[in-house]
N, C-alpha and C positions, 0 to 999 in steps of 0.2 A: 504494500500500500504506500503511495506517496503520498505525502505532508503536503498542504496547502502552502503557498509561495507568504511568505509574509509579505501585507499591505503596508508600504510605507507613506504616510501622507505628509505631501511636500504645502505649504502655504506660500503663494505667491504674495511678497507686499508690492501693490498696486497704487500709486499715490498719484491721483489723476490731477491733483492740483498743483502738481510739476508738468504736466502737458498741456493745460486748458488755463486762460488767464479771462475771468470776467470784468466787461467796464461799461459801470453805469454812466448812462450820457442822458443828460437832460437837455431837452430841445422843445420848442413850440412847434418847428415843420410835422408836418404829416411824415408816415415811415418810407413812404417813395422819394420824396423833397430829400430827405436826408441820406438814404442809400445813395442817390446817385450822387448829393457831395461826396459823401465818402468816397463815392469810385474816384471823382473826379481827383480830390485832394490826396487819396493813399494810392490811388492806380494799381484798386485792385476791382473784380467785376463783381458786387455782389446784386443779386437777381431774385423776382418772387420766387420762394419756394413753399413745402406745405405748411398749413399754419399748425402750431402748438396749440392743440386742442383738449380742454381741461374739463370733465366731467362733472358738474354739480350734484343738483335734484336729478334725481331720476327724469330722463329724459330733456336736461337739460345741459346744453354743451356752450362752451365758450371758447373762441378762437382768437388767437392774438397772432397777429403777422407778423411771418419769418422772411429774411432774406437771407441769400446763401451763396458763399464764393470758395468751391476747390478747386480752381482752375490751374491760381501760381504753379501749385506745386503738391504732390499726390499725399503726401503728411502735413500741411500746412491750411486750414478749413476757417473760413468766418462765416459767424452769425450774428444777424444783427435781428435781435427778434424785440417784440411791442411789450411794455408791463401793462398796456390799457388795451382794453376793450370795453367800450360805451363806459360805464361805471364801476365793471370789474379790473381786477388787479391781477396781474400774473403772481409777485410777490408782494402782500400784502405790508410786511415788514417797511417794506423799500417803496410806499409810494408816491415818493418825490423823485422816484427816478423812470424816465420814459420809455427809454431802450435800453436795452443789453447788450454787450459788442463781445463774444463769444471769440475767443482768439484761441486757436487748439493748435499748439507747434510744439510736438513733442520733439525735436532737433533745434530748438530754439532758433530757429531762421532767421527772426524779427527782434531787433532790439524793440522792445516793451515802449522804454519810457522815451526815444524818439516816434513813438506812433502815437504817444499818449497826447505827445505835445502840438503835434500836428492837429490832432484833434481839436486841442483846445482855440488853436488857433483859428478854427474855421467860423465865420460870423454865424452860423447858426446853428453852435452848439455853445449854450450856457455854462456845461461844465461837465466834467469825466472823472468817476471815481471808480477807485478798484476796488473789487468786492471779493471778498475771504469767504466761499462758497461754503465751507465748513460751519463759517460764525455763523451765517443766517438759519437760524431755524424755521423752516420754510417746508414742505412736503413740494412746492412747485417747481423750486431750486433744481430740482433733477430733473428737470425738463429742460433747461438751459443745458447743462452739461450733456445730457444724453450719453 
């Protein structure tokens, strides 16, 4: 009779908040207005994609619009998704902040705080903060990340 192989279980540490950098940006533009500055100013292509769709009541859904650019480069992905929709809030926590700018470069391709800056610089964005996706205690937080 042969012995069963022993199972040894390995745990991967996975720290996703070394690959993905979130940044609140408050702005008055609509989420189109302000996508295509961004292309214009960071030259990069972001485009409508599906929206972030959050379940309430039963039978009751809420959508907030995403755009989405992996074109640069096949590890390198923005999202610039909406925290409003009509009177609901993506992050409840956070609602002073408009959009979300989803920056996922796990090769760190992108200095950070020259794109932060550029941000700031553009007249129609009021202001860009980075968000510690871990601090916010939030169940919708995981919808930015994905």
């Amino acid at each position: 009779m042969r012995s069963k192989p022993k199972i040894r279980r390995v745990q991967l540490k996975l720290n996703q908040s070394d690959e993905s950098v979130i940044l609140g940006i408050v702005s008055a533009e609509p989420d189109y207005k302000l996508s295509l500055a961004i292309n214009i100013t960071l030259g990069i292509s972001l485009k409508n994609s599906s929206p972030v769709t959050i379940n309430g009541m039963p039978g009751d859904e809420t959508g907030f619009s995403r755009f989405s650019d992996s074109s640069s480069s096949e590890n390198l992905v923005y999202d610039l998704t909406s925290n409003r929709s009509g009177k609901d809030c993506l992050v409840g926590k956070l609602k002073n902040i408009d959009y979300f700018l989803r920056i996922h470069d796990p090769y760190n391709e992108v200095n950070i705080n020259q794109f932060v800056a550029k941000l700031r610089e553009m007249n129609c964005v009021s202001a860009v903060f980075n968000i510690d996706a871990g601090s916010v205690m939030n169940k919708n937080i995981n919808h930015l990340i994905h």
